[in-house]
C-alpha positions in Angstrom: -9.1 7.8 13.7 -7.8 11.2 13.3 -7.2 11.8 16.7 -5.4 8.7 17.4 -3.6 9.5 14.1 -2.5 12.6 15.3 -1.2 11.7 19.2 1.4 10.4 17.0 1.7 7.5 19.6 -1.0 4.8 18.7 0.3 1.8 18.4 -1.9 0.2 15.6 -0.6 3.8 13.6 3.1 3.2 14.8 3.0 -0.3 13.1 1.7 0.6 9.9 3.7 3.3 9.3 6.6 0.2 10.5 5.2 -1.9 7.6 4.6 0.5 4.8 8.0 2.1 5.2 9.6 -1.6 5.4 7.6 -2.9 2.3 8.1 0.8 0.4 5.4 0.4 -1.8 4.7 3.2 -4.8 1.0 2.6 -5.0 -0.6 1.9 -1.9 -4.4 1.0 -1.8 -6.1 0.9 1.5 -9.5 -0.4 2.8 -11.6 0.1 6.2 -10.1 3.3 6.3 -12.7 5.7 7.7 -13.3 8.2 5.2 -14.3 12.0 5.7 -15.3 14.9 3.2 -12.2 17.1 3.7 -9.8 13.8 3.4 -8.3 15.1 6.8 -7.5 12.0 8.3 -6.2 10.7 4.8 -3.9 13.4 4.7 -3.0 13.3 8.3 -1.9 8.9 7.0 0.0 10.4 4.4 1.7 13.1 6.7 2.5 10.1 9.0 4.1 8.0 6.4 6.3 10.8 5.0 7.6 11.5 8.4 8.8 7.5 7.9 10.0 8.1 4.9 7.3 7.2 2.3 5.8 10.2 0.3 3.0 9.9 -1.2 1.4 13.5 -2.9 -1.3 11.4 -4.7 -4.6 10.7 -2.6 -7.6 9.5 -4.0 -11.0 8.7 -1.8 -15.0 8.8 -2.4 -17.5 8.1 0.2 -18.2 4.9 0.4 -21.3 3.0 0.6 -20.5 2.0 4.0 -22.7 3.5 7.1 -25.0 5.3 4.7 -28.3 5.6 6.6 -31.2 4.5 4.4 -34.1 4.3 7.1 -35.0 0.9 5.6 -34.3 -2.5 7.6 -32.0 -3.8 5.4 -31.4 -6.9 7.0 -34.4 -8.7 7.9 -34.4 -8.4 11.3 -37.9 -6.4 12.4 -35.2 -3.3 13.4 -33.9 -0.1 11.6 -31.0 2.4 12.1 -28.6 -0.7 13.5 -25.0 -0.8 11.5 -26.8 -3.3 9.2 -29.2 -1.3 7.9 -27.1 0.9 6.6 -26.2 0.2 2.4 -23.8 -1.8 3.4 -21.7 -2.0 7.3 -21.1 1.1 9.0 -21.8 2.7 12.3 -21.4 6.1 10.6 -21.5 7.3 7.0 -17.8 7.2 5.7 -17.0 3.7 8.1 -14.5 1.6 7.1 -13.9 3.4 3.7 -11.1 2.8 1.4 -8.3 5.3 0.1 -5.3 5.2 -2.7 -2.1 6.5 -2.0 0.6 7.1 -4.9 4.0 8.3 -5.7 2.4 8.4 -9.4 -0.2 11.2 -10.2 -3.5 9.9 -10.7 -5.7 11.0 -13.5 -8.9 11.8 -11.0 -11.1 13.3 -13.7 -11.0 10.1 -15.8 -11.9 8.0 -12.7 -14.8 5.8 -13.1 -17.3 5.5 -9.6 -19.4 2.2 -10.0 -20.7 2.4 -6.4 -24.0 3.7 -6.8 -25.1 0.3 -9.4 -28.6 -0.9 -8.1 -27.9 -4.8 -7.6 -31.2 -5.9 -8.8 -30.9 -3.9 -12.1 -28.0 -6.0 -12.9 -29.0 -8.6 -15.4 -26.8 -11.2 -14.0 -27.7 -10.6 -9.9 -28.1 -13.3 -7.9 -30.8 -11.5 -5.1 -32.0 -13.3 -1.8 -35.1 -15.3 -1.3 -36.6 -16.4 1.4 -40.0 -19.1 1.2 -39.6 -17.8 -2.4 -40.3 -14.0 -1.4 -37.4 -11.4 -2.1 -35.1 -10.7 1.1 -35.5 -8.7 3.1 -38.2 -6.9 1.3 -38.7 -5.6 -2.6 -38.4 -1.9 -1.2 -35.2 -3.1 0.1 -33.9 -4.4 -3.3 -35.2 -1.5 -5.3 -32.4 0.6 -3.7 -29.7 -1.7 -2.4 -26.8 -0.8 -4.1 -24.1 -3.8 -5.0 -21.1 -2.3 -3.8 -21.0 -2.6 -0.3 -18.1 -0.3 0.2 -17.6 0.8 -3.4 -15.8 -0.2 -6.7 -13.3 2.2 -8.3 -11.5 2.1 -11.9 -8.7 5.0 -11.3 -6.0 5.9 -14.0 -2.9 5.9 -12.9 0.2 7.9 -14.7 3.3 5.9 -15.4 6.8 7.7 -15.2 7.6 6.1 -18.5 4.4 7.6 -20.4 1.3 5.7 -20.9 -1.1 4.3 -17.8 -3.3 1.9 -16.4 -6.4 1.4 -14.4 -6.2 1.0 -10.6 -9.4 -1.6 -9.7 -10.2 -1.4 -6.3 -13.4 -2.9 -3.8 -13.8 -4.2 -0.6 -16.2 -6.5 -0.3 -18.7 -7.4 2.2 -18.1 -10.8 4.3 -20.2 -13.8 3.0 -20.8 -14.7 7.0 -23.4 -13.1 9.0 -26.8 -14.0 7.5 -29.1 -16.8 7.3 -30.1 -19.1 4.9 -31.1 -16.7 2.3 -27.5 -16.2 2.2 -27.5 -12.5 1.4 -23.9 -11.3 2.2 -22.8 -14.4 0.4 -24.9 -13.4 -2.7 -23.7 -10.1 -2.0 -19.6 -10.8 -1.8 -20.3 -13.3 -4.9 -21.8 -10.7 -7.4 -19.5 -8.1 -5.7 -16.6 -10.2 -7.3 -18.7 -10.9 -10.3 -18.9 -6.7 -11.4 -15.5 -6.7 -12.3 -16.0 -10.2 -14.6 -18.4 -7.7 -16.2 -15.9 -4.9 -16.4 -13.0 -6.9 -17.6 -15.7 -7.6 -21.0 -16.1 -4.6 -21.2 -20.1 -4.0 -20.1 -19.2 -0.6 -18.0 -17.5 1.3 -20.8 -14.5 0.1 -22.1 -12.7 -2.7 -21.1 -9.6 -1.9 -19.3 -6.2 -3.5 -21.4 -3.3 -2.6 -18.7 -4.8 -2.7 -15.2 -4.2 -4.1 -11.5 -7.2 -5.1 -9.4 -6.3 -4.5 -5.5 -8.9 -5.3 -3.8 -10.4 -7.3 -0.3 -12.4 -9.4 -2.1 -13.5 -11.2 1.4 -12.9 -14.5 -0.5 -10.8 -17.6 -0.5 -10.9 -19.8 -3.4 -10.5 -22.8 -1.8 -11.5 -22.2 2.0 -14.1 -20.6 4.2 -17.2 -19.5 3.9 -18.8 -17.9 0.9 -19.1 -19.0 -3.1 -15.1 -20.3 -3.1 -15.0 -21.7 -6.1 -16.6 -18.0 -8.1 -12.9 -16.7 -6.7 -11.2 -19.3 -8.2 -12.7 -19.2 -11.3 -11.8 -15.4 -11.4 -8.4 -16.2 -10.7 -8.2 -18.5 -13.2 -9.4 -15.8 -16.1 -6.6 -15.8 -18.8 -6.5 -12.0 -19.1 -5.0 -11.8 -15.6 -2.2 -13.1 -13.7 -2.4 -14.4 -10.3 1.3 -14.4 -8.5 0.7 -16.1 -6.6 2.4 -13.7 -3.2 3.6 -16.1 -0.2 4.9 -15.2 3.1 6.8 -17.7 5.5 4.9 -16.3 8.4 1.0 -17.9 6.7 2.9 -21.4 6.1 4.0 -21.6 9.9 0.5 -20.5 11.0 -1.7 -22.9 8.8 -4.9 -24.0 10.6 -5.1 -27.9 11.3 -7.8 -28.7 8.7 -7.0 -26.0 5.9 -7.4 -27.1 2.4 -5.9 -24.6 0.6 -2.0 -23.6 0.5 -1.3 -21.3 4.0 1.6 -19.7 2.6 -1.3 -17.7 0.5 -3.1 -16.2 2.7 -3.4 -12.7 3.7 -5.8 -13.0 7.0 -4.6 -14.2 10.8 -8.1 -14.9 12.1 -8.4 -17.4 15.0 -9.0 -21.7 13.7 -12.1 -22.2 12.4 -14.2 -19.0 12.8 -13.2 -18.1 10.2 -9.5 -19.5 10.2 -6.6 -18.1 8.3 -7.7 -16.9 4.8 -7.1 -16.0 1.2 -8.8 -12.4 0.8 -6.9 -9.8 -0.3 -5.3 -9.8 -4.0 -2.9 -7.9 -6.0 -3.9 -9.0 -9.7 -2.2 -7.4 -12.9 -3.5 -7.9 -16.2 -1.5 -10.1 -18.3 -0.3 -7.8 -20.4 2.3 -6.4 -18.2 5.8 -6.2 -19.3 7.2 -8.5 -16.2 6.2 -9.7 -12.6 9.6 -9.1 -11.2 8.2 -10.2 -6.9 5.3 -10.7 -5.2 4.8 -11.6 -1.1 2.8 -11.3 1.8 4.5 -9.2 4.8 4.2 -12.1 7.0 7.4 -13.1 8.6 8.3 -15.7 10.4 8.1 -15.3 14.6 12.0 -15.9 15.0 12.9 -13.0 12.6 13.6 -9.1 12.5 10.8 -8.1 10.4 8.5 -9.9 13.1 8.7 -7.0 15.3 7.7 -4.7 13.1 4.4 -6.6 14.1 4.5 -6.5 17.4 4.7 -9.0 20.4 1.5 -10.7 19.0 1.9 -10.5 15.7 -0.9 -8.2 15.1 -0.4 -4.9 15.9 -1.4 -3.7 12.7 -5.1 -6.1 12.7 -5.8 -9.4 10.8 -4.7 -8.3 7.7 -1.1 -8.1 6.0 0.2 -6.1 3.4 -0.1 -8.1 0.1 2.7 -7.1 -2.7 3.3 -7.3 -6.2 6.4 -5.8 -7.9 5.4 -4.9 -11.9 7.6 -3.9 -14.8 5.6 -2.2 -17.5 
């Protein structure tokens, strides 16, 4: 990634620097971004973007769960030292990461790491069975941690005086298991840890804060435990916004359920389809919610270029937005 960051001429790298400088956002949060020690490649993004016209001096990443070895077959398949069997997906330790960017300082030394929780010594974990013995194994569960990338609570510093708390995860796919359901345990209770946060079981619960996070779940569609996500949406200390793009509405799958013009995903019908997964939530104690979108635009316009000829030079994803006066 750093090396195609610096040619200066990949074209997934051309089209997000496109996006982010279109869009403009002051906080950016980004996930399966590959993470490394020094933060070079982070920087090197940040370089990128300035040279397009968005600064950002604040940079915050921890290694992620992702591609940690643990020499353990994690997922039940008679193997070891696969991407799998890592604590959660990676080829490599630091794969598929995640990373904030911000015009606004961020208080690092108050930041609060949750990734290292142990999901069995939560007292609410839903763990895998299979013929009514743990899955994969107990040795397994004794050190699988929850988060499968990790889960952050970072202060941010307002202009105006005052912060709030940055809540960020990326959580693993409910897909690509069997019947013990695992990953869709997994995603569930992934979503579930900040439930617990928000009450305040992690050290005090935050009062002015905006989860940004792939939560790998749709509350209406898809695979995985659809109605835990719209339960969560529905929790009166937050505010959904509800962000819409034209571009989801024109390219709703035959046989969705939920509303297109919500989603955040472009995968191909049915496997798994276009998707809900990526959210921008504010508490509810926010001064104002003044916009909120997807960048999705429509084929026929400008902005669609920005995308390329596709439509996905960028990936699957698109940039989810949410405009907040304190």
């Amino acid at each position: 990634m750093l090396r195609d960051i610096l040619s200066g001429d990949d074209p997934q790298i051309t089209a997000f620097s496109a996006v982010v400088a279109h869009v403009a956002p002051d906080i950016l949060v980004l996930t399966e971004i590959d993470y490394d020690g020094g933060l070079q490649a982070l920087t090197a993004l940040a370089d990128t973007l300035a040279d397009a016209g968005q600064s950002y001096p604040y940079r915050f990443a921890l290694r992620p769960n992702s591609g940690v070895a643990t020499g353990l077959d994690m997922d039940g398949n008679g193997r070891t030292g696969e991407p799998r069997d890592a604590m959660g997906y990676g080829e490599f330790s630091g794969d598929g990461g995640m990373a904030i960017l911000s015009r606004f300082p961020l208080d690092v030394d108050r930041a609060q790491d949750l990734s290292a929780l142990i999901w069995r010594d939560q007292p609410w974990a839903s763990l895998p069975q299979r013929d009514g013995a743990p899955f994969p194994s107990e040795q397994v569960l004794d050190i699988l941690r929850l988060s499968t990338t990790g889960h952050w609570r970072v202060p941010v510093l307002l202009p105006s005086g005052g912060s709030f708390h940055l809540l960020v995860s990326s959580a693993t796919p409910p897909v690509f298991d069997g019947p013990e359901d695992m990953n869709g345990l997994r995603n569930r209770d992934e979503l579930w840890l900040w439930q617990m946060v928000l009450d305040g079981a992690y050290g005090a619960a935050p009062t002015l804060f905006v989860l940004a996070a792939n939560t790998n779940l749709d509350p209406v569609d898809g695979d995985g435990f659809v109605g835990a996500m719209a339960d969560f949406l529905a929790d009166p200390r937050l505010v959904d916004p509800l962000p819409r793009s034209v571009g989801g509405r024109l390219a709703a799958d035959a046989d969705q359920a939920g509303q297109p013009d919500l989603d955040t995903a472009d995968w191909p019908d049915g496997a798994p389809g276009n998707l809900r997964v990526s959210y921008v939530l504010p508490s509810a104690t926010w001064g104002a919610i003044s916009g909120a979108g997807v960048f999705w635009p429509a084929p026929d316009t400008p902005d669609a270029a920005l995308l390329g000829p596709d439509g996905d030079a960028v990936g699957p994803h698109h940039l989810v937005w949410v405009d907040l006066v304190p």
